[in-house]
C-alpha positions, 0 to 999 in steps of 0.5 A, a space after each residue: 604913526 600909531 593908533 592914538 588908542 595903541 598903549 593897551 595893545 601890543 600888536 598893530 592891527 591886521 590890515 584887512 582888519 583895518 580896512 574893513 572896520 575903517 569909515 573914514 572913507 565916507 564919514 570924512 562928508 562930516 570933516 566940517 562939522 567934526 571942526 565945528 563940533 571940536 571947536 566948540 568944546 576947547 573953547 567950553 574946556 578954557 572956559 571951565 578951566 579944564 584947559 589953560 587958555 594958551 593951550 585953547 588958543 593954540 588949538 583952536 588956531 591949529 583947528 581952523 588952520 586944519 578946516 582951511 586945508 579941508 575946504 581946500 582939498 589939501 587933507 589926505 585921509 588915511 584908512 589907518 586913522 580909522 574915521 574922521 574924528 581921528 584923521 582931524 586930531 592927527 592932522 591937527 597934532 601934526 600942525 601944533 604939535 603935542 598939545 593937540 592931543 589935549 583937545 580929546 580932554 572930556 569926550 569920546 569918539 562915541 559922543 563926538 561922531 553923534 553930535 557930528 551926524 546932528 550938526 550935518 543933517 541939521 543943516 541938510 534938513 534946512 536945505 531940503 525943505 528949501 528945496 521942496 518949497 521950491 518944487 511946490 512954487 513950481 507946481 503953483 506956478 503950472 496950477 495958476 497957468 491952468 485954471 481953466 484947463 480940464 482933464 480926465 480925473 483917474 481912478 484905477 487909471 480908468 477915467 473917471 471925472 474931469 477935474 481941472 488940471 490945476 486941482 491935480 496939481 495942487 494935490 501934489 502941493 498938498 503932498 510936497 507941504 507935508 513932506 516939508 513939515 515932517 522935516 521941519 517938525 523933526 528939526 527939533 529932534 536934530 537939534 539936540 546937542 549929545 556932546 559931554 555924554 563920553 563914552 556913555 556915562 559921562 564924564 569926571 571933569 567939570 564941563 558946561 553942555 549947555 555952554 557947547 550948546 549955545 556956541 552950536 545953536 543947539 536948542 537943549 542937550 540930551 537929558 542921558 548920556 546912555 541915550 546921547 550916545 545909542 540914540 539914532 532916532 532922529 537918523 531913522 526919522 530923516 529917512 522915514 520922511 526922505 522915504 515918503 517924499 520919495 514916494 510922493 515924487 515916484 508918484 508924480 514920475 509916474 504921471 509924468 511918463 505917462 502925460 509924456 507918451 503918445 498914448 496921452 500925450 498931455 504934457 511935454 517935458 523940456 529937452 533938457 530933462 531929457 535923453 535919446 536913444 541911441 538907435 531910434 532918432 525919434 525917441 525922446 525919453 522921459 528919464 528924470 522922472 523914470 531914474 527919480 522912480 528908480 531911485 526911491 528904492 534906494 532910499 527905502 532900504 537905507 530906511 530898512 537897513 538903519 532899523 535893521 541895525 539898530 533892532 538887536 543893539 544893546 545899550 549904549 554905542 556898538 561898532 554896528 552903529 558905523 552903518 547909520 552914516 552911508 545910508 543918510 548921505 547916500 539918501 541926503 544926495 539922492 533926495 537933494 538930487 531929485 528935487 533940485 531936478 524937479 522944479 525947474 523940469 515942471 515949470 518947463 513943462 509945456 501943458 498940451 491943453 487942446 489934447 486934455 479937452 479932447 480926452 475929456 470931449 471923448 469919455 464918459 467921465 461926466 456919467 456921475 452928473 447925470 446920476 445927479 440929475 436925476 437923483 435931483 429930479 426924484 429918483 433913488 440914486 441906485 435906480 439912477 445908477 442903473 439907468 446911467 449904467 445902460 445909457 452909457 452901455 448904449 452909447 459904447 455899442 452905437 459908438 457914441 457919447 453922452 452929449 451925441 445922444 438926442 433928447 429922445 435917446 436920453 428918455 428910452 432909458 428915463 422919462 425924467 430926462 430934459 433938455 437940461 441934462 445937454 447944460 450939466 454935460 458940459 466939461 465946466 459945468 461938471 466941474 463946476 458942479 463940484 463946488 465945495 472946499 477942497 473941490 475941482 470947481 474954478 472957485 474952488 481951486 482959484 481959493 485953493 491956489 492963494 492959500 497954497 502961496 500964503 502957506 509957502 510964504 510963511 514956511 519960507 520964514 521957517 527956512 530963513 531962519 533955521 538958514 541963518 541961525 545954521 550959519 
């Protein structure tokens, strides 16, 4: 058959041409959304008066028969239709007949595809920040099981405080929230309707975008049609914001593979988020977090490969712009995929709170506390810095710790020193001591776990409705 676009030309395309200018070989991800897009304008073209209503019926009637073959899998799509929009349109030619053809009246493919993209990563949007709701329930869940469980705080991944490990948890809660407010916040940018823009200055005959909008609970409609058509904003911000979740879950991959080793050996991970080696019987391979780690590499370039496209391009829709649509699936399935894995891996995860205690029993991560108590007692901090600086260099060469040294050791380094100073040592008193908003203190984190739930339950509602209204 010829290219509905052939009456300017006289030639066929050449094959490898065809080939290689063709999309149809990822874009028909958005066959659903191209139905639900064309189904939509036919019934504003009847309701305008552009199409007779025969004719609006007898489309929309073949465009639903053509969306059940496409659930069903019965649609072969074909390179030589190009894309998804063109593959639709004939398939739908092919079940009514000419009158099909009627169904382009007043668009263009350029406004088409656009609005297209919006109704897929409008619903994809609603769908992750689900997802990572989900994975911060997971996290609450291990945090409310380890209130009272305390762990070394690292910086430079040298020890540094102890901290409970619910604290170190909740930071990540903290992350993962953001994470689901940039989405959240970026919907309304997604859910901006660009059809009735035409190629890009719009279009001559009579139609009602705002009419297409409501059917497709689009909440406005692009105030340009120059800007409708050329603009993938809203493509780029999607993955600046997968971008950062990843790399807020390559962080905790990271924590992840090194709790898991031996060397810390402060968590185990379910086995069924693990593998084996295939030489060495004991291994037990933390690759979910390793592959999520991997991964996120993926994502930053589909970010820096959309923006690289788009920095040069004039005004409105250029053929470069076919690249705005591999990156976003490929990151929606990389996204989608490692954060359906998360969750249920972290509340599986088994929490070794004997080996935590242990690590902090043998560091000096309580240093700081004395500094405290001896700024407490009258002493510049510096001072009490140097004097702690000693103590614990003393302690490493007699192969000690702070709480092994008697009262009469502590006072060669300071005669301020009492028998007080063996109560603010104690693991739960230092971190109790850090009793402020926002701190590791028990209070502290008890308060901080009930307003994470209150914050989670009332951004659930978010997601219902933006669930519903996409249905």
């Amino acid at each position: 058959m010829s290219k509905l676009w052939g009456g300017r030309f006289t030639k066929g395309t050449n094959k490898l041409v065809e080939e290689y200018t063709a999309s149809i070989g990822f874009d028909k991800a958005l066959a659903e959304e191209d139905v639900q897009g064309s189904l939509a304008h036919v019934t504003m073209l009847g309701k305008c008066g552009i199409l007779p209503q025969n004719d609006v019926e007898t489309i929309k009637n073949g465009l639903n028969k053509v969306l059940d073959k496409v659930r069903a899998g019965e649609i072969v799509f074909s390179v030589a239709d190009e894309d998804i929009h063109m593959n639709i349109e004939k398939n739908l030619i092919e079940e009514i007949g000419p009158v099909g053809g009627k169904l382009h009246t007043g668009r263009s493919r350029n406004d088409q595809v656009a609005t297209d993209m919006h109704l897929y990563l409008r619903n994809r949007v609603v769908e992750l920040v689900a997802l990572l709701h989900e994975l911060q329930e997971a996290l609450i869940g291990q945090a409310k099981d380890n209130v009272e469980t305390i762990v070394p705080g690292y910086t430079h991944l040298q020890r540094a405080q102890p901290i409970l490990f619910a604290h170190h948890l909740l930071a990540y809660v903290s992350m993962f929230r953001r994470d689901a407010e940039r989405l959240t916040d970026s919907y309304k940018r997604i859910n901006v309707l660009p059809l009735g823009a035409g190629a890009l200055a719009g279009t001559t005959f009579p139609i009602d975008r705002h009419f297409v909008a409501e059917q497709l609970g689009f909440d406005s409609v692009y105030e340009n049609s120059l800007d409708a058509v050329s603009d993938r904003d809203f493509i780029v911000e999607f993955l600046a914001n997968a971008a950062l979740v990843m790399t807020h879950l390559s962080r905790l991959s990271e924590e992840l593979v090194l709790w898991s080793s031996t060397e810390f050996s402060f968590v185990e991970l379910d086995d069924a988020f693990c593998t084996g080696s295939s030489i060495m019987p004991q291994k037990k391979n933390p690759d979910v977090p390793e592959l999520v780690r991997g991964k996120t590499g993926r994502v930053y370039g589909n970010l820096i490969g959309l923006l690289t496209v788009l920095k040069s391009l004039p005004l409105a829709y250029n053929k470069d712009m076919q690249e705005d649509k591999e990156g976003m699936f490929d990151t929606v399935a990389t996204l989608t995929g490692a954060l359906q894995l998360f969750a249920p891996m972290i509340s599986t995860m088994k929490v070794n709170k004997a080996r935590m205690r242990e690590a902090v029993n043998t560091d000096f991560s309580n240093a700081t506390d004395i500094a405290d108590f001896l700024v407490g007692k009258g002493l510049p901090f510096r001072q009490a810095h140097e004097v702690i600086g000693k103590t614990v260099l003393y302690c490493i060469n007699e192969g000690k710790f702070l709480l092994d040294l008697t009262l009469e050791e502590f006072k060669q380094f300071s005669p301020l020193f009492d028998d007080q100073i063996y109560g603010v040592l104690q693991p739960e008193a230092v971190v109790n001591a850090r009793n402020v908003y926002g701190g590791t203190a028990t209070v502290q984190v008890q308060a901080a776990i009930e307003r994470a739930e209150a914050a989670l339950l009332a951004a659930n509602e978010w997601v219902v409705q933006h669930g519903n209204a996409a249905q």
